[in-house]
VMD Tcl script that builds the backbone (N, CA, C; Angstrom):
set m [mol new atoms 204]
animate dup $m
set s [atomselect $m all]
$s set {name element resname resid chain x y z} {
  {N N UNK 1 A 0.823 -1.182 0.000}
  {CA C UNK 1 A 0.000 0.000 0.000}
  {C C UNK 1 A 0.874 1.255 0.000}
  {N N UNK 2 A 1.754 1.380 0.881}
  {CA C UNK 2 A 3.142 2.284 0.701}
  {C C UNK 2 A 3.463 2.722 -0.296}
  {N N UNK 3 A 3.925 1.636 -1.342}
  {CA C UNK 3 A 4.352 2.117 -2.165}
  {C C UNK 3 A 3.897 2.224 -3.411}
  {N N UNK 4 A 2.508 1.750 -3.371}
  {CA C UNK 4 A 1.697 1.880 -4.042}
  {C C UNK 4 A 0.264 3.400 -4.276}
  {N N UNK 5 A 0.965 4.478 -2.709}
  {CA C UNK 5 A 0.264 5.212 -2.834}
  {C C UNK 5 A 0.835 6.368 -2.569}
  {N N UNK 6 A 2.302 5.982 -2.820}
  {CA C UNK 6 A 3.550 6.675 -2.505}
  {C C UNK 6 A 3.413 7.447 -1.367}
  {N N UNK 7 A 3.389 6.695 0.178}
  {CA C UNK 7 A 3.019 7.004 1.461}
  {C C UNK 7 A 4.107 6.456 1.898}
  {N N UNK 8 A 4.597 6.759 3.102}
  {CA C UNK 8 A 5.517 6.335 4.498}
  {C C UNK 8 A 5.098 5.265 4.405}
  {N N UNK 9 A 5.708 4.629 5.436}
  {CA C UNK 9 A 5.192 3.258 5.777}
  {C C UNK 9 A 4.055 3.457 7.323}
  {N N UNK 10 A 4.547 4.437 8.307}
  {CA C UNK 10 A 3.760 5.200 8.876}
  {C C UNK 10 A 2.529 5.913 8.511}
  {N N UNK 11 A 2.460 6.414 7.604}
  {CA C UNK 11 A 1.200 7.352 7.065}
  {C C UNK 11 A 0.326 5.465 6.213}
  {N N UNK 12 A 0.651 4.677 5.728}
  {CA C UNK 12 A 0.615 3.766 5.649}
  {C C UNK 12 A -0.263 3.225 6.673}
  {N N UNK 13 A 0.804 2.675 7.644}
  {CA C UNK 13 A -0.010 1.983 9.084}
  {C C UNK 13 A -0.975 2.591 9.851}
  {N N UNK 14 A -1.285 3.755 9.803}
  {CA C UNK 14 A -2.383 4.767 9.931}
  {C C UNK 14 A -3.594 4.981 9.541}
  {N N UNK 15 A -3.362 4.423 7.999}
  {CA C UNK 15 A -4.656 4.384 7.390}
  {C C UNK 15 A -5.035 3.058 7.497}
  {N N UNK 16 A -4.337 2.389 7.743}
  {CA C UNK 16 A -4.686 0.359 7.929}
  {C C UNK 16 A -5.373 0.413 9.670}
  {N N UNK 17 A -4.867 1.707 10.430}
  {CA C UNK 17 A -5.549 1.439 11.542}
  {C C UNK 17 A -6.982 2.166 11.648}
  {N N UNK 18 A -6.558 3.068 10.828}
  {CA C UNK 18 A -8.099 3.912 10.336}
  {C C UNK 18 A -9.516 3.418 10.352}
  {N N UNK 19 A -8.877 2.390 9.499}
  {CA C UNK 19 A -10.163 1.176 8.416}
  {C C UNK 19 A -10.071 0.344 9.779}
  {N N UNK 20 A -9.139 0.235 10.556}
  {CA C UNK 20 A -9.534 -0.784 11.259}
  {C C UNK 20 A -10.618 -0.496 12.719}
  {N N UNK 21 A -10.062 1.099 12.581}
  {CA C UNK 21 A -11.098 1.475 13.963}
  {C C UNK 21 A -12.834 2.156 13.133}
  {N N UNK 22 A -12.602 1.693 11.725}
  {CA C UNK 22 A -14.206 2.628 11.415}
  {C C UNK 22 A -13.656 3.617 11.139}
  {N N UNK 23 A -12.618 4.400 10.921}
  {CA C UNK 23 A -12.711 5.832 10.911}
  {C C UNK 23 A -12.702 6.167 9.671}
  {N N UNK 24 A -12.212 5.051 8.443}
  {CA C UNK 24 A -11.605 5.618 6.868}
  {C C UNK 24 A -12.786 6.566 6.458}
  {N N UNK 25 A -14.430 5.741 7.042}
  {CA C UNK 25 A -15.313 6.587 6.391}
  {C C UNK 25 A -15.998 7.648 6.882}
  {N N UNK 26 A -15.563 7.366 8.215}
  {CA C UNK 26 A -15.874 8.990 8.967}
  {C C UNK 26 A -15.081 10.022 8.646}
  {N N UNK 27 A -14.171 9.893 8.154}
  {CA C UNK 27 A -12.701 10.953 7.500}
  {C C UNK 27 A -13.489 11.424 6.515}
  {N N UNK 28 A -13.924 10.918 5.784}
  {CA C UNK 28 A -14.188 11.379 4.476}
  {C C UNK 28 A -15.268 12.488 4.218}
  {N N UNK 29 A -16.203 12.393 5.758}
  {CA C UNK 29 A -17.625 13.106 6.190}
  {C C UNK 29 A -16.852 14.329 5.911}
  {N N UNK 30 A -15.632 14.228 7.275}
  {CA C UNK 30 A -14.559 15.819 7.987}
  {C C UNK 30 A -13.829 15.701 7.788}
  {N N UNK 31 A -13.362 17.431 8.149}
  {CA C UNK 31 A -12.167 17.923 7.206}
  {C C UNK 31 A -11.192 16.509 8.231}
  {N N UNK 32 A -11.080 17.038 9.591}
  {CA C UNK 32 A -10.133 16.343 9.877}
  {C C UNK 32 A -11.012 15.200 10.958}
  {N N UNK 33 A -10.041 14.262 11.659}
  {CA C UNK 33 A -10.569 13.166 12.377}
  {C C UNK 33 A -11.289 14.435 13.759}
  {N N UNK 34 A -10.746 14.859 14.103}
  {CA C UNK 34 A -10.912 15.898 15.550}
  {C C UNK 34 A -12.015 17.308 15.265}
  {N N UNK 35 A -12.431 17.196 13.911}
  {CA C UNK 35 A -13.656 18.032 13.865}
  {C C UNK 35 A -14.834 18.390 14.690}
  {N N UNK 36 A -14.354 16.750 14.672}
  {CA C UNK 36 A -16.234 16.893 16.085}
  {C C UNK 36 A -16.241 17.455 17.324}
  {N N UNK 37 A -15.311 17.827 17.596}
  {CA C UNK 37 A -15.155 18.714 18.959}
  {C C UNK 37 A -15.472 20.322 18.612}
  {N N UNK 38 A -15.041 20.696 17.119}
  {CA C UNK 38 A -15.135 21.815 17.469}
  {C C UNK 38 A -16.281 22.999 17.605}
  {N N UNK 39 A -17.669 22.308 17.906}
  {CA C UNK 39 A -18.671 23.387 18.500}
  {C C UNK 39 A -18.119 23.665 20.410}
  {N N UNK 40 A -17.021 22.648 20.661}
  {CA C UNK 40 A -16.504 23.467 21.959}
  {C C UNK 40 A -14.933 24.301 21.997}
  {N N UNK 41 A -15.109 25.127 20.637}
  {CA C UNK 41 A -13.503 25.528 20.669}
  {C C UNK 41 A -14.331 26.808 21.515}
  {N N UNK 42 A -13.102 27.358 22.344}
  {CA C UNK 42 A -13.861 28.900 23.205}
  {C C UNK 42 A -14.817 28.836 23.798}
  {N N UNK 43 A -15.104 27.635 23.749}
  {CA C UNK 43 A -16.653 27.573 25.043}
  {C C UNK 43 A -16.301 27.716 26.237}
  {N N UNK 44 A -14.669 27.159 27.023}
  {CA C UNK 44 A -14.292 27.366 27.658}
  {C C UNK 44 A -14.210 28.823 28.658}
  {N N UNK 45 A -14.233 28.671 30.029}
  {CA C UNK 45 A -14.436 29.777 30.567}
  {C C UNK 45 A -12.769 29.737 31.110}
  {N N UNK 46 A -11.890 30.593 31.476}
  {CA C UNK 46 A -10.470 30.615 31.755}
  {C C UNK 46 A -10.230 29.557 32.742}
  {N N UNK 47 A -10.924 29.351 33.684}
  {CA C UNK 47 A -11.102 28.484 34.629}
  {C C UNK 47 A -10.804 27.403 34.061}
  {N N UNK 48 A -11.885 26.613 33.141}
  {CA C UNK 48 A -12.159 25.652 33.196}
  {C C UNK 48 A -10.234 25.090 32.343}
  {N N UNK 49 A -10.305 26.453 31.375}
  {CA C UNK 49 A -9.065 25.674 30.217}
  {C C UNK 49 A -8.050 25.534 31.334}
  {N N UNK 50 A -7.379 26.870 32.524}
  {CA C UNK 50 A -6.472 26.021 33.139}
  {C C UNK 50 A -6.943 24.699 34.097}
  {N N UNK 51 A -8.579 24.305 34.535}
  {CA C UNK 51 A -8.103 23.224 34.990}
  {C C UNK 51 A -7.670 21.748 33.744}
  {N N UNK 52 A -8.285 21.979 32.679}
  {CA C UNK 52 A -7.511 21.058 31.739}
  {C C UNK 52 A -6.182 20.934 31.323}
  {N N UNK 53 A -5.710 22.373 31.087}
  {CA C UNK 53 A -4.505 22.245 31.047}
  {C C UNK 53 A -3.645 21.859 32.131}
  {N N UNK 54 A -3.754 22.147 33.288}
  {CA C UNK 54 A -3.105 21.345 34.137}
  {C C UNK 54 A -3.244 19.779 34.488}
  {N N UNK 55 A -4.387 19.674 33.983}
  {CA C UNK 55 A -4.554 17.784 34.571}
  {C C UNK 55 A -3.684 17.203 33.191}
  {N N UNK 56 A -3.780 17.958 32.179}
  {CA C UNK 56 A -2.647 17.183 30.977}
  {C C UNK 56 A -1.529 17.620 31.063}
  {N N UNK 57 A -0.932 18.230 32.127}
  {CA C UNK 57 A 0.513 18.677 32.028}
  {C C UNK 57 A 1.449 17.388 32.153}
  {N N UNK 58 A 1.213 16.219 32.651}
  {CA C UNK 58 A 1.839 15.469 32.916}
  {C C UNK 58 A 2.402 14.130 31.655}
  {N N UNK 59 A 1.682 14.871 30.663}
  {CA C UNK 59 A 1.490 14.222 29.440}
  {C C UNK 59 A 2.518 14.797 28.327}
  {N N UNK 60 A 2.771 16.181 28.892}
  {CA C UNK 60 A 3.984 16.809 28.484}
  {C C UNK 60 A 5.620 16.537 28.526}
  {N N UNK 61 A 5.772 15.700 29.726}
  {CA C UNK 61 A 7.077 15.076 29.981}
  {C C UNK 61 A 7.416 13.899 29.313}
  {N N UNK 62 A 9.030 13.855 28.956}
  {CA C UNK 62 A 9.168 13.251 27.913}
  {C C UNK 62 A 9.976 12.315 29.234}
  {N N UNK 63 A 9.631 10.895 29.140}
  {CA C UNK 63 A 10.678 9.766 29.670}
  {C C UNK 63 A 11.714 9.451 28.819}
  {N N UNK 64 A 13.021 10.412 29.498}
  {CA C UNK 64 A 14.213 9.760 28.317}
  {C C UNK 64 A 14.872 8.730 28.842}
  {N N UNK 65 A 14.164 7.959 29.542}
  {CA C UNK 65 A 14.721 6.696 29.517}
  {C C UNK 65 A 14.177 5.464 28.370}
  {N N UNK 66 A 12.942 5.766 28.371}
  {CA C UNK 66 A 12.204 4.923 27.218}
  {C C UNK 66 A 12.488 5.790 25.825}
  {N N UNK 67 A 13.094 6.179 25.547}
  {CA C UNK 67 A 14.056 6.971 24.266}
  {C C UNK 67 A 15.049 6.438 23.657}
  {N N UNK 68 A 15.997 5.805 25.098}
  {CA C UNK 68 A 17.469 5.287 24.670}
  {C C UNK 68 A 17.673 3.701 24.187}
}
mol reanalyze $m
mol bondsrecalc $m
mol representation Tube
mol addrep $m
């Protein structure tokens, strides 16, 4: 499929997981996979975005031990 659609082998395994979760044909509805969220872009009140942003801060750190 790679090289047959002159894709990564990544961009590749992506779309094989696509089809595999249902999504190839929900893609095709929206622009992107994460569309459907956005009737809550700015709905947010300041509050609420830093308490999200802080409960995902921890998602930010990189383990460079699982790197090496």
């Amino acid at each position: 499929m790679a090289e047959a659609e002159n894709l990564s082998l990544n961009q590749a395994a992506l779309r094989f997981l696509e089809r595999g979760a249902g999504l190839s044909e929900r893609r095709a509805k929206l622009d992107t996979i994460g569309s459907g969220l956005d009737e809550f872009i700015g709905g947010w009140t300041k509050k609420q975005a830093e308490s999200v942003l802080g409960s995902t801060r921890d998602f930010e750190r990189i383990d460079s031990e699982f790197w090496k």
